[in-house]
C-alpha positions in Angstrom: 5.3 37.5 1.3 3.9 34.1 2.6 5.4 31.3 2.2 2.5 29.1 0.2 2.1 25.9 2.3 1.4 22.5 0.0 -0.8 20.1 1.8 0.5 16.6 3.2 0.0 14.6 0.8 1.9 16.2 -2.0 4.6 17.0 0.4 5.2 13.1 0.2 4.2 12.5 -2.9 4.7 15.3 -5.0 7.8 14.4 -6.3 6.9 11.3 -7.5 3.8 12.0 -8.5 5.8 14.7 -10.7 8.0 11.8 -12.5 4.8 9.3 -12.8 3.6 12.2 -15.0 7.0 12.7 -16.6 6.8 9.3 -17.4 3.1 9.5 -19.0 3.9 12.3 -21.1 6.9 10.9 -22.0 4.8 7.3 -23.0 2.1 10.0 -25.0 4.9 11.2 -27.2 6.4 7.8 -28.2 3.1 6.6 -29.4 2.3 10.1 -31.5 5.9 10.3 -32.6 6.8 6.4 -32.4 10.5 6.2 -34.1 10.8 9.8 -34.4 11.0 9.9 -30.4 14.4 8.6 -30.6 15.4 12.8 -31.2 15.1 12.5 -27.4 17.2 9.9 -26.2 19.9 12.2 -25.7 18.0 14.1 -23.4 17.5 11.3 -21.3 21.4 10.2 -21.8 22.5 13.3 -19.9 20.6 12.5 -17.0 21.9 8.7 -16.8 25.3 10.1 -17.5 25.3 12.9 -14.4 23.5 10.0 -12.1 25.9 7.2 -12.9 29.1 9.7 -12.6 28.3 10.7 -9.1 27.2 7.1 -7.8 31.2 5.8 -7.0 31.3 9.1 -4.5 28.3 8.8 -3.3 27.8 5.0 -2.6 31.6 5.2 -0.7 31.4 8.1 1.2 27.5 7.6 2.1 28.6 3.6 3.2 31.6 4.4 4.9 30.3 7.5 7.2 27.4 5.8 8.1 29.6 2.8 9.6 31.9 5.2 10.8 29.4 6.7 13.3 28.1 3.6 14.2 30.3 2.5 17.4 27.6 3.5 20.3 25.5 0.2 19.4 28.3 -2.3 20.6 26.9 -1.9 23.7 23.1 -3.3 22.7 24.8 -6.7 22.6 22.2 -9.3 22.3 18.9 -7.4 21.2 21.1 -6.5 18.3 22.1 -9.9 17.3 18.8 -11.7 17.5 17.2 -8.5 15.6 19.4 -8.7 12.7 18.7 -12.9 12.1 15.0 -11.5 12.3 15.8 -8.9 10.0 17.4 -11.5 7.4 15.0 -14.3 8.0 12.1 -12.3 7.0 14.0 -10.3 4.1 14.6 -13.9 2.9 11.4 -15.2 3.3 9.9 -11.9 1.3 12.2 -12.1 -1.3 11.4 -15.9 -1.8 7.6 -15.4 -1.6 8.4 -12.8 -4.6 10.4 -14.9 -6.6 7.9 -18.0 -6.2 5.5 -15.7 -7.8 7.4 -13.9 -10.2 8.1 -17.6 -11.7 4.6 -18.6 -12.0 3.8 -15.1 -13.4 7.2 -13.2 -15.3 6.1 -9.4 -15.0 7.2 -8.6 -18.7 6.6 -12.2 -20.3 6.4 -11.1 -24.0 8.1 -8.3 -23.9 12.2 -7.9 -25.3 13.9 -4.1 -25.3 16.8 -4.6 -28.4 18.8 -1.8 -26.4 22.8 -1.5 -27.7 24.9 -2.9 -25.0 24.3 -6.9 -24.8 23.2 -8.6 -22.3 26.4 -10.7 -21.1 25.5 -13.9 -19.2 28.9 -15.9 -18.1 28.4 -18.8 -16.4 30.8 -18.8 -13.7 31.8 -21.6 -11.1 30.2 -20.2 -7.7 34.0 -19.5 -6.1 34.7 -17.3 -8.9 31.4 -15.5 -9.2 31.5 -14.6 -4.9 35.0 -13.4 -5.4 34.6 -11.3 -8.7 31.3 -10.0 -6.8 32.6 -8.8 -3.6 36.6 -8.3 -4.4 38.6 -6.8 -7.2 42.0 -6.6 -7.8 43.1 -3.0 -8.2 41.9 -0.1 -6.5 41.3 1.8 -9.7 38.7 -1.0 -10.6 37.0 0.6 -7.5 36.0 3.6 -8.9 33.2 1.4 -11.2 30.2 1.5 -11.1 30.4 -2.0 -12.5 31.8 -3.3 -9.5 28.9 -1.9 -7.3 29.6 -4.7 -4.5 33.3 -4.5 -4.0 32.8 -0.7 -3.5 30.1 -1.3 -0.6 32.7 -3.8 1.1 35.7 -1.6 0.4 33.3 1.5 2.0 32.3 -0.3 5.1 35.8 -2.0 5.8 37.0 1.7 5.4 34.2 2.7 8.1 35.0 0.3 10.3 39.0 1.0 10.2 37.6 5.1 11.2 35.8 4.0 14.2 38.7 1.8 15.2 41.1 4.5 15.1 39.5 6.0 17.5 40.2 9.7 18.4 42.8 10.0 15.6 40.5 8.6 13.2 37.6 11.6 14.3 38.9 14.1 11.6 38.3 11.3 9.1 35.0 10.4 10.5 34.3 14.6 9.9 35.4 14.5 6.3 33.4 11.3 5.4 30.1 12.9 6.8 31.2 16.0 5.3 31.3 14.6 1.9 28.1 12.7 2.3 25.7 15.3 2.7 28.3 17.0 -0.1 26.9 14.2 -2.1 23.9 14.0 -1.3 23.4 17.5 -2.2 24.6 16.9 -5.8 22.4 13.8 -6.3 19.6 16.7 -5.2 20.7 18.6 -7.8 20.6 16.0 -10.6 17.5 14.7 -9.6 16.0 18.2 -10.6 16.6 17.4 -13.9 14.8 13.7 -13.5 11.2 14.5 -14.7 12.9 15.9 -18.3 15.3 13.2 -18.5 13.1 10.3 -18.0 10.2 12.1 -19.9 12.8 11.8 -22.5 13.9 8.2 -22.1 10.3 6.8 -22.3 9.6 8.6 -25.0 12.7 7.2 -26.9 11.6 3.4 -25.2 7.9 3.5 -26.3 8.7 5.0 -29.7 10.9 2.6 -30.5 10.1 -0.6 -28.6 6.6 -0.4 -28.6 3.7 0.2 -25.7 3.5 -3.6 -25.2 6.3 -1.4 -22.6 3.2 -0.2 -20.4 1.9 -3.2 -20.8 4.3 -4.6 -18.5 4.4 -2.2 -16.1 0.9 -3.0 -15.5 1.8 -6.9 -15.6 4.4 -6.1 -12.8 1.7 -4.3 -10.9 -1.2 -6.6 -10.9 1.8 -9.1 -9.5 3.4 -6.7 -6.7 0.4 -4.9 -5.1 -2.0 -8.6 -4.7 2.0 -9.9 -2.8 2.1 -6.9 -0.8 -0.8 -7.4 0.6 -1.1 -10.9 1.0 2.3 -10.3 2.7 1.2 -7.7 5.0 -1.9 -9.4 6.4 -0.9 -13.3 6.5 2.7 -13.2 6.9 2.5 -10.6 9.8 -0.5 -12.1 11.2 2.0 -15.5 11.0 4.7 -14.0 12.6 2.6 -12.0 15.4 1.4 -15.3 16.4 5.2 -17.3 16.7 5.5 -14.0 18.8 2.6 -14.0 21.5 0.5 -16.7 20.2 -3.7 -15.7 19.9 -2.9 -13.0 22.2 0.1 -11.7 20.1 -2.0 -11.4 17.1 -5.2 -10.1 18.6 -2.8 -6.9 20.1 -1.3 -6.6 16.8 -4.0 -6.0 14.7 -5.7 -3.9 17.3 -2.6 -1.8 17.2 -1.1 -1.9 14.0 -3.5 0.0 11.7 -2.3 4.1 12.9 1.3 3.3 11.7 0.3 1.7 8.9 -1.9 4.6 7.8 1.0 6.9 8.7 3.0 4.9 6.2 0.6 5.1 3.8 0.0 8.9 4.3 3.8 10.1 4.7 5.5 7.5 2.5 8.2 7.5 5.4 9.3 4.7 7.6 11.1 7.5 9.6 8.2 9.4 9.6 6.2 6.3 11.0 8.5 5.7 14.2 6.4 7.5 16.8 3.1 5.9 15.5 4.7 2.7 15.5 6.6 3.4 19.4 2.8 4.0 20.9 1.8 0.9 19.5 4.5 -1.6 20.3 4.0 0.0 23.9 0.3 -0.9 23.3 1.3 -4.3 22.2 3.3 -4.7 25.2 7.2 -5.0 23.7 9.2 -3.9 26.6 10.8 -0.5 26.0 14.4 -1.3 26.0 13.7 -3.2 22.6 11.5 -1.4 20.7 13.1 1.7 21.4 16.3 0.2 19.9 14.9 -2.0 17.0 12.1 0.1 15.6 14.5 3.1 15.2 16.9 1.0 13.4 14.4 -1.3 11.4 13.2 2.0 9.9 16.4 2.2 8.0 17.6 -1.4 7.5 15.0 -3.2 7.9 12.7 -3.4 4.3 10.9 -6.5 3.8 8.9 -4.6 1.0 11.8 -3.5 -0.6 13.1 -7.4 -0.6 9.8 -7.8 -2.3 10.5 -4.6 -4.9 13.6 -6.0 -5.7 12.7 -9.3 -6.8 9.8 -8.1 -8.7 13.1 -5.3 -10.8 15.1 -8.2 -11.3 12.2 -10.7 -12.5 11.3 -7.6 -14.6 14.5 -7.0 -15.9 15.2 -10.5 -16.6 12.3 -10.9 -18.7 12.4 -7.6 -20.9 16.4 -8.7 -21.7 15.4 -12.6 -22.2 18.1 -13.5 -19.2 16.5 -17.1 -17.5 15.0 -16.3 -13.7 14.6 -20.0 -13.2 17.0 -22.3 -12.0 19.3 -22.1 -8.8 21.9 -20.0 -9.7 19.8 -17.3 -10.8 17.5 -17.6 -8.2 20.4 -17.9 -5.1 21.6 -14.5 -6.7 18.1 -13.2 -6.9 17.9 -13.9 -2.9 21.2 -12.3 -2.3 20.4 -8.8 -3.8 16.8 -8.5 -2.4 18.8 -9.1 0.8 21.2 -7.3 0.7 19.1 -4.2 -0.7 16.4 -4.5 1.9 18.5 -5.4 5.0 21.7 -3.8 4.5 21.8 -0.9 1.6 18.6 0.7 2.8 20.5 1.8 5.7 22.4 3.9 3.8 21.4 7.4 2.5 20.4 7.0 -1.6 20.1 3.2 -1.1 17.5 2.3 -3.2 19.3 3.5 -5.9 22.2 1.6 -4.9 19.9 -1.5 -4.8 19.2 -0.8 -8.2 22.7 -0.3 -9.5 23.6 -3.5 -7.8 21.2 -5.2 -9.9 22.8 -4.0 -12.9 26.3 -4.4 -12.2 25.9 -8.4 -10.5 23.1 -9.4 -13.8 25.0 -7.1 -16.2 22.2 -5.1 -17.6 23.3 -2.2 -19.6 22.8 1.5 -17.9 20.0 2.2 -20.1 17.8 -0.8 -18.1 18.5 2.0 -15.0 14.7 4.3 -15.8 13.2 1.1 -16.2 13.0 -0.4 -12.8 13.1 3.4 -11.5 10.2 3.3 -12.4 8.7 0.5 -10.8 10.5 1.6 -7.2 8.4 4.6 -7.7 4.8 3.0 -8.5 5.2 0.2 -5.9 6.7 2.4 -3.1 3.8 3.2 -1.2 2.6 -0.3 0.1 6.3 -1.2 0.0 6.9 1.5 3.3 4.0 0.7 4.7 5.3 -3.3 4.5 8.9 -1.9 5.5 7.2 0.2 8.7 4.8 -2.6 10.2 7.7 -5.2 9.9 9.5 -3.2 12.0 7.0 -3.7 14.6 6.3 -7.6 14.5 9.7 -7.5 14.7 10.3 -6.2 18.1 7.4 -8.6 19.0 9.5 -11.7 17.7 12.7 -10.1 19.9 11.0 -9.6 22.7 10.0 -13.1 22.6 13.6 -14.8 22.2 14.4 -12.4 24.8 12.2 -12.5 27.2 10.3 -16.0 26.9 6.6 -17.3 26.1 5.0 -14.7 28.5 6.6 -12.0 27.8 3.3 -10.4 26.6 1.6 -11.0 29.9 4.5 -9.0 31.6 
């Protein structure tokens, strides 16, 4: 029998095209059925309930194997270093060029979700807050999903101890990848049962909250696309030109557009690496650097996921009345769009992690979880195509530290 062969764009897509529909049908029967819709919830509360069950495994196992296989880059020394401050400055600068504009326009002003478990907002003295955050004081604690960023240090320092062992820790390192893609396949399985379970949930949402819901989801929208691509044409344009000057921006846009179709058209930064190879050799970026920095900047490098993440936390904020202004809020807003588009999105499942991180750090209840789903899922198109380009100005910026203002004539 032959094997029936879908076409390229719903091999990408199809999935989440699948849950965007989910998601409408599940928005249709809230409105017709309004309170009534709440007969669902439960539906929807078994899929939270297998995703938040298997994340503890999966964030430490999918962390600490990752790190564990990760001693042949000592030797990339330098280009290493300077990539990764160019990987956080422009996460940074993203994140705060989203949360600039997230103040001046909330995504869900007007809109508040009464959901059961409180919103609880301690004011903490800084010390307290970095130590509760990334430490806690019993293993057992651990095993959280509350506790989100003690898990990803605990996973990486246990990643780190495995490739320092050396050959005695190699069984180790086998186990921990072993149990990764272990994971990996469960969260495969679970996510089969995604389109019913948030079919389910928005149903409940919209039935008993109200569609002012899909109103903001619209709101958020109309603020992330217009960012995106003002990003993506004046910030890169900005950066090409620290880079190589005229010249430096003039290669770059005559370059740039096949991997940022390929983005576009895969949905994959991965899947954007050869495009993006040919034109940094186009550009001129010696070899030795982009062949070692737009490999890796297609998994931790995300500049519109720092941009994604902003926009779920502004979201978030405003649907449980929780104030994004100010500097503590805002310093912590920085933090997580950092560290979920420069570090977690290295890591196999990592935008959900992102997303769990925001919950457990703002202390949103588990039901807020399908809400900024969602959003990854409309705004992840331009977001890769953001993500795969910066991993190409980047190697430009590199190759100048490294190599000096001429380095494009070379």
């Amino acid at each position: 029998m032959k094997k029936i062969s879908l076409p390229p764009f719903l091999q990408s897509y199809g999935f989440s095209l699948l849950l965007i529909i989910s998601i409408i049908i599940g928005a249709l029967l809230g409105i017709v059925f309004k309170k009534d819709a709440a007969l669902l919830k439960p539906l929807g509360d078994i899929f939270l309930n297998l995703l938040f069950t298997v994340i503890v495994p999966l964030v430490f196992f999918s962390i600490a194997s990752t790190v564990a296989s990760m001693t042949n880059l000592r030797r990339l020394g330098k280009i290493l270093a300077v990539m990764f401050l160019i990987f956080v400055g422009t996460g940074l600068i993203a994140s705060a060029i989203m949360i600039a504009a997230a103040v001046l326009y909330p995504p869900a002003a007007g809109v508040s979700i009464p959901l059961p478990t409180a919103v609880d907002v301690q004011h903490l003295k800084a010390s307290e807050q970095i130590v509760r955050a990334f430490t806690v004081p019993d293993f057992a604690q651990l095993l959280s999903k509350n506790n989100m960023l003690a898990l990803i240090v605990f996973s990486m320092l246990t990643g780190l101890a495995t490739s320092a062992a050396g050959e005695k820790g190699k069984p180790f390192a086998v186990f921990l990848a072993s149990a990764n893609e272990v994971m990996l396949k469960l969260i495969s399985f679970i996510m089969y049962y995604a389109p019913v379970g948030l079919c389910a949930y928005f149903a409940y949402l919209v039935g008993v909250v109200g569609p002012e819901l899909l109103g903001s989801y619209a709101r958020a929208m109309l603020l992330y696309y217009p960012i995106a691509l003002a990003y993506f044409v004046f910030a890169f344009t900005v950066y090409a030109f620290l880079a190589g000057r005229a010249s430096g921006v003039k290669k770059f846009w005559r370059n740039i557009i096949p991997p940022s179709v390929m983005a576009l058209a895969t949905g994959s930064s991965m899947a954007t690496i050869p495009a993006n190879l040919q034109a940094a050799d186009n550009i001129g970026v010696p070899r030795d650097i982009s062949e070692v920095i737009i490999p890796i900047g297609a998994t931790i490098h995300m500049e519109g996921s720092c941009l994604a993440a902003v926009l779920k936390i502004a979201f978030l904020c405003g649907i449980f009345q929780v104030p994004f202004t100010g500097l503590e809020p805002i310093l912590t807003a920085l933090g997580i769009a950092l560290l979920t588009g420069v570090v977690v999105s290295g890591i196999p499942g990592g935008g959900t992690i992102g997303e769990l991180l925001i919950l457990s750090l703002y202390g949103f209840p588990p039901e807020a979880f399908p809400l900024i789903t969602v959003i990854g899922t409309m705004v992840d198109t331009p977001a890769t195509m953001i993500n795969a380009v910066g991993d190409n100005v980047a190697s430009m910026m590199v190759a100048r530290v490294l190599g000096g203002k001429k380095w494009i004539e070379g």
